[in-house]
C-alpha positions in Angstrom: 0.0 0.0 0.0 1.2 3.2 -1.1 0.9 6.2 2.1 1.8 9.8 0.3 3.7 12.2 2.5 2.8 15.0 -0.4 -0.7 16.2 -1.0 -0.6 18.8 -3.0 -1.6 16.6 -6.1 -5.0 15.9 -4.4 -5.3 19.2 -3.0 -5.2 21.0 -6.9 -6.3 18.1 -8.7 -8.9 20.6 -10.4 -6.9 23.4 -11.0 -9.5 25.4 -13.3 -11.5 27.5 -10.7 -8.1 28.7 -9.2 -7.0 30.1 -13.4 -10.7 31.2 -13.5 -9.8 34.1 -10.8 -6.4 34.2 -12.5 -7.9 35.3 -15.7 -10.1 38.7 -13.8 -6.7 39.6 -11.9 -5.0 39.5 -15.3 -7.7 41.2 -16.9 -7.7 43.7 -14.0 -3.8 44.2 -13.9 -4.1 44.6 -10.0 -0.6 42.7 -10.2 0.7 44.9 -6.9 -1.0 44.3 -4.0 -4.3 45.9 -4.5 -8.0 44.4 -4.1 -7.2 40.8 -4.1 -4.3 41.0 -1.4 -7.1 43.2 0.9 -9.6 40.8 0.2 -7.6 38.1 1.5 -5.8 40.0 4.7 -9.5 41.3 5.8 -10.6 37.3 5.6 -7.8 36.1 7.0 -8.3 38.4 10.4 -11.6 37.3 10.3 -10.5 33.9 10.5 -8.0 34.4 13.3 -9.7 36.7 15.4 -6.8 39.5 14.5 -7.7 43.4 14.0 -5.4 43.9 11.5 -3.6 41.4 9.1 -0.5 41.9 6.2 0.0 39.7 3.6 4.1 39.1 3.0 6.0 36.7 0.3 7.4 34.0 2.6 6.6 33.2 6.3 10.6 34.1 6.7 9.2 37.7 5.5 6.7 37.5 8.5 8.9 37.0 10.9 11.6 39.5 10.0 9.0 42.2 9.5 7.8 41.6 12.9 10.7 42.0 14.6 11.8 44.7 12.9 8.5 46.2 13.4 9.4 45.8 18.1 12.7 47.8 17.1 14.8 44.5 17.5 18.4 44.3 16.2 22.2 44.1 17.6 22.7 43.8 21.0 19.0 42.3 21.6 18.3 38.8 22.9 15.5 36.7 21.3 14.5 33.8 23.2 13.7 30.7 21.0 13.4 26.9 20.2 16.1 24.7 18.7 13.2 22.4 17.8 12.1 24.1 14.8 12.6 25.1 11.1 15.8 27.1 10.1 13.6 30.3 9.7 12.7 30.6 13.7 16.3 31.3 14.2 17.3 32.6 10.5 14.6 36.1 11.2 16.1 36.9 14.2 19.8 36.6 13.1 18.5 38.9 10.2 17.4 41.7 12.1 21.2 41.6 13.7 19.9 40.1 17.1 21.0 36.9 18.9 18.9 33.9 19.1 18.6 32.1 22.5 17.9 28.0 22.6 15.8 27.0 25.0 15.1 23.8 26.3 11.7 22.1 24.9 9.2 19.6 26.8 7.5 16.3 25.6 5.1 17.8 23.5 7.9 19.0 21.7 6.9 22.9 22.7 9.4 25.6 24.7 9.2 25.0 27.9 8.2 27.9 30.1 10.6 27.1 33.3 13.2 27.0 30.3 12.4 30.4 29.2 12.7 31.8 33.0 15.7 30.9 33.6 17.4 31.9 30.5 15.8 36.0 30.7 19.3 37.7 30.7 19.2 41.7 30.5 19.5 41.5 27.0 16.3 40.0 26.0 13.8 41.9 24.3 11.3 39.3 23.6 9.8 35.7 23.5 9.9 33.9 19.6 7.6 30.7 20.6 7.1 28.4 17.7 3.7 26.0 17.2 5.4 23.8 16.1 4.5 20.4 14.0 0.8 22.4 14.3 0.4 22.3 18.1 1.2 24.8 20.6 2.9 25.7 23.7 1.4 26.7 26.7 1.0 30.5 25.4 -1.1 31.8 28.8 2.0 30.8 30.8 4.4 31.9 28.2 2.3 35.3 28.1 2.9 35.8 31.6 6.4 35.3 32.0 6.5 37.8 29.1 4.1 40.3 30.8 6.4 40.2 34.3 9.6 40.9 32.7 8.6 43.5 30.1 9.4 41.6 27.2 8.0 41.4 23.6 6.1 38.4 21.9 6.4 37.2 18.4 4.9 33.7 17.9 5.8 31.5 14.7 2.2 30.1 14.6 3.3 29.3 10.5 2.1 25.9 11.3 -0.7 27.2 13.0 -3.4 28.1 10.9 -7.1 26.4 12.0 -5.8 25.5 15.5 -6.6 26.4 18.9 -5.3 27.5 22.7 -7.8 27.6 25.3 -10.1 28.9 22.5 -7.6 31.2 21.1 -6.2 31.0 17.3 -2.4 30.2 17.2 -0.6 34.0 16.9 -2.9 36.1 18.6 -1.4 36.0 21.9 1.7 37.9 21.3 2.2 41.2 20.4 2.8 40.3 16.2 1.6 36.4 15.3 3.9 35.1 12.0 2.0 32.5 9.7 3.8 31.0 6.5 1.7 29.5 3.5 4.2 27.4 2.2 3.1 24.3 0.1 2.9 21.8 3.2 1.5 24.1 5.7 -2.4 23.6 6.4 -3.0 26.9 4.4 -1.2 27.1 1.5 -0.3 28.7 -1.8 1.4 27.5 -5.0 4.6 28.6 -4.0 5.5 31.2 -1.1 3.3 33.6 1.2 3.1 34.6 4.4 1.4 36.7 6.6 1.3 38.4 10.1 -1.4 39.6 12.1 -1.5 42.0 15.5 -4.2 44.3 16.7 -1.5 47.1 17.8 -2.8 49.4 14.9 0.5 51.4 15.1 2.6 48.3 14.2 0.5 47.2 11.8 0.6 51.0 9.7 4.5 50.9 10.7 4.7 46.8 8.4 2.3 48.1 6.3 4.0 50.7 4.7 8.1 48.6 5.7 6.7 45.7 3.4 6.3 48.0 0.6 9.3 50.2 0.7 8.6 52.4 3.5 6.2 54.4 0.5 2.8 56.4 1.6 2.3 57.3 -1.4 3.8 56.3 -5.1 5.4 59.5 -5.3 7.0 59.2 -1.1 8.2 56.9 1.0 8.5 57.9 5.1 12.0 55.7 5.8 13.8 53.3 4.4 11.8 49.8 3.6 12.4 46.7 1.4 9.5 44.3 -0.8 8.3 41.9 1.2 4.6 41.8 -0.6 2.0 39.0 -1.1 1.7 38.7 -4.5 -1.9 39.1 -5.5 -2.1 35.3 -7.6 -1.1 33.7 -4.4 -3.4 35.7 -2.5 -6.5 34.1 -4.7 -5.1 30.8 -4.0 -5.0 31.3 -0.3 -9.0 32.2 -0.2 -9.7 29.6 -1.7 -7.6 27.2 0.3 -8.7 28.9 3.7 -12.2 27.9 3.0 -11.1 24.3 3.2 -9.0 24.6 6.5 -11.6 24.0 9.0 -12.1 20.8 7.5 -8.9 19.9 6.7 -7.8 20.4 9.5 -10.7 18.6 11.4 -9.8 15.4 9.1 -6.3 15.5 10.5 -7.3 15.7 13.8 -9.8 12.3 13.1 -7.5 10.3 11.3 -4.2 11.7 13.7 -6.7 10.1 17.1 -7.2 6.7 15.0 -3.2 6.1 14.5 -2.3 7.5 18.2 -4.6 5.1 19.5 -3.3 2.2 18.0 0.3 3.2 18.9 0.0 4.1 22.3 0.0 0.8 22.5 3.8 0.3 21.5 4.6 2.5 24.5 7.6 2.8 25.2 9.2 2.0 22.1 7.1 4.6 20.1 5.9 7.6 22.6 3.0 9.4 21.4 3.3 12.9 22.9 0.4 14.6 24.8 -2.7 15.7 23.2 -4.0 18.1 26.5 -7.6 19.1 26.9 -8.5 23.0 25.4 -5.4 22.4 22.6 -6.4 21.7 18.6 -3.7 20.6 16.5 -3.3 21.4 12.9 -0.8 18.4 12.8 0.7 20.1 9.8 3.4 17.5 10.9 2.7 14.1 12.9 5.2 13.5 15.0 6.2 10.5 17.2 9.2 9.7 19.1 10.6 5.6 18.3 13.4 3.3 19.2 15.8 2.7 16.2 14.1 5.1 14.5 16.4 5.4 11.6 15.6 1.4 10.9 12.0 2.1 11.5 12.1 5.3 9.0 13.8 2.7 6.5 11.4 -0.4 6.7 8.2 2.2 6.5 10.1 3.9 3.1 10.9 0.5 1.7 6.7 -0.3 2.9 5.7 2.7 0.8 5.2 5.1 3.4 6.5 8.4 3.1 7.8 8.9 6.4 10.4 11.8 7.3 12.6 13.2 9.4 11.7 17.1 10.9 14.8 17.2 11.9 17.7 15.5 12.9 19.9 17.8 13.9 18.4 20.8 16.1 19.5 24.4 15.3 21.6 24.9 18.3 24.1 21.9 16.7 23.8 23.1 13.2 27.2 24.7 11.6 25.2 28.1 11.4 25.0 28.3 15.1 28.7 27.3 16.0 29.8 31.0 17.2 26.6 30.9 20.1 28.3 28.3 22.4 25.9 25.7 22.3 27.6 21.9 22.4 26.6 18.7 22.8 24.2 18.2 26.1 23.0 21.9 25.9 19.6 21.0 25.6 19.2 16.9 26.4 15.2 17.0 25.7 15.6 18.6 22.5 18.5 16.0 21.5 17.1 12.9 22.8 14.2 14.0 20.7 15.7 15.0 17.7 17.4 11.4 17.4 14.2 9.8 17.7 11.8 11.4 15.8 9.8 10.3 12.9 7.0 12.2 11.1 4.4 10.2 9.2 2.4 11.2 6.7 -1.1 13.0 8.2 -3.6 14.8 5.4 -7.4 15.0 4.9 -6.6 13.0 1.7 -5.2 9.7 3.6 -7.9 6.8 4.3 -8.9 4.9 7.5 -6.7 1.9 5.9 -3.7 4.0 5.2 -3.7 5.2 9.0 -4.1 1.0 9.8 -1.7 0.0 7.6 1.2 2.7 8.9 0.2 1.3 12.7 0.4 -2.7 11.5 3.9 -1.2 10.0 5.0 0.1 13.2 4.0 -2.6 14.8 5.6 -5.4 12.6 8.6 -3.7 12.7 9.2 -4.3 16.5 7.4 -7.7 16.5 10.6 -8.9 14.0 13.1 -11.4 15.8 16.4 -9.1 17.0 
């Protein structure tokens, strides 16, 4: 049986009512910004829960605009995860600040008694990641942020259709960075991004930094750089956000079905929490298991596209050799990274896919040594 790790094929199998709206933007020329890229930001905040949404080209673009946008640069401290995409980290190195590992817990979020102890008087702010799709514990996070005067940036880019104690992933903090990259629960065909706050003064001050710092085509009030949605993408995105709920509501279904079968293989696969008052995207389903590179091997050669998100965590990476970090800086985040394996988890997988990867699994360990 054949278990696809890519959807996109399923997901624009009927490409035609996408190039329908293509053809009135062309015939419109609104190629910069302009009615479509409004359209979307205003759904898009309506979808979140955000006052004020801007659309940008890449999540990366998000997350640099944002803390450009809290006056972060040299000398400034951003608290982060190693547990997460090259971007987390990449954004704030861009801005000229230094990024801050902190150790994760066994939901694979940042860990708030981490954060505590690494304030130093150089942080400026908080970069939490939802990462895989869930979240960390964002009320606790908040107020850790709240006691010590510090700013809030969340990477919800996995985020999109999830939930914190009824909250939408990246309206906690003061700016909330979303990425709509092809495997992210709302994507494009290609790159986008957006972020959303309801601090109306940072929003007018992105606003006009995404688009060269220009009030006017004839002015611009300091220096910016392009960082726009571009309006095709922007049509793909409303289309694709009117499937999220779903889609995401599909993962969560099919994502119970396989835990429950391999909570049972406890504790050579561990299944991490799934707390009351969280909602998953599960943009990425992640497990921890023994041997795991065999296992990730003897699903492959089983035709299911199982992966790796990501073996080596930022702290260890070559990029990240001048900030101290060594081997046993952050033991979670390492014992984690060498165990685990993500499986394939989409609204277009069937109740026998999700059996067959847990039989897999489970055949796997049942083999004589």
């Amino acid at each position: 049986m054949r278990v696809p790790y890519n959807y996109l094929p399923f997901q624009f199998a009927d490409p035609e009512p996408f190039i329908a709206e293509w053809r009135e933007l062309i015939t419109s020329t609104e190629f910069t910004l302009g009615p479509y890229v409004d359209a979307f930001e205003k759904k898009f905040a309506g979808f979140v829960g955000a006052r004020h949404v801007l659309g940008t080209n890449t999540g990366t673009d998000a997350l640099i605009l944002a803390l450009k946008a809290l006056g972060i640069g040299p000398g400034d401290e951003v608290i982060t995860v190693a547990a997460t995409f090259f971007a987390t980290a990449g954004a704030i190195v861009a801005v000229g600040a230094t990024p801050v590992f902190v150790e994760v817990e066994e939901r694979y979020q940042m860990d708030p008694a981490a954060v505590r102890s690494a304030i130093t008087p150089r942080t400026r702010a908080l970069l939490p990641v939802h990462w895989a799709g869930a979240s960390p514990d964002m009320p606790r996070l908040m107020e850790i942020a709240r006691n010590h005067g510090l700013r809030v940036i969340e990477d919800a880019c996995m985020g999109p259709g999830g939930s914190v104690a009824g909250r939408h992933p990246g309206t906690f903090g003061d700016i909330g960075c979303f990425s709509m990259h092809p495997l992210k629960p709302l994507h494009v065909m290609g790159d986008g991004g957006m972020v959303c706050t309801d601090d109306e003064q940072l929003w007018s001050w992105m606003g006009k930094y995404r688009n060269h710092g220009m009030v006017d085509r004839n002015r611009i009030e300091f220096w910016g750089v392009n960082m726009r949605l571009q309006p095709l993408q922007a049509i793909v995105a409303s289309r694709v956000l009117d499937t999220v709920h779903h889609s995401v509501a599909e993962r969560n279904r099919l994502a119970t079905r396989l835990d429950d079968q391999l909570r049972s293989l406890a504790p050579k696969i561990v299944v991490p929490p799934r707390p009351a008052g969280y909602r998953e995207t599960f943009s990425l389903y992640m497990i921890c298991g023994e041997s795991r590179d065999s296992l990730l091997r003897f699903l492959v050669e089983r035709g299911i596209d199982a992966k790796v998100h990501y073996p080596l965590p930022l702290h260890l990476q070559p990029a990240a050799a001048s900030l101290g970090y060594r081997i046993g800086s952050l033991p979670l985040t390492e014992w984690q990274a060498a165990r685990l394996l993500t499986l394939p988890m989409h609204p277009f997988l069937g109740e026998a896919q999700i059996d067959y990867m847990a039989d897999s699994i489970r055949a796997f360990y049942q083999r004589e040594p």
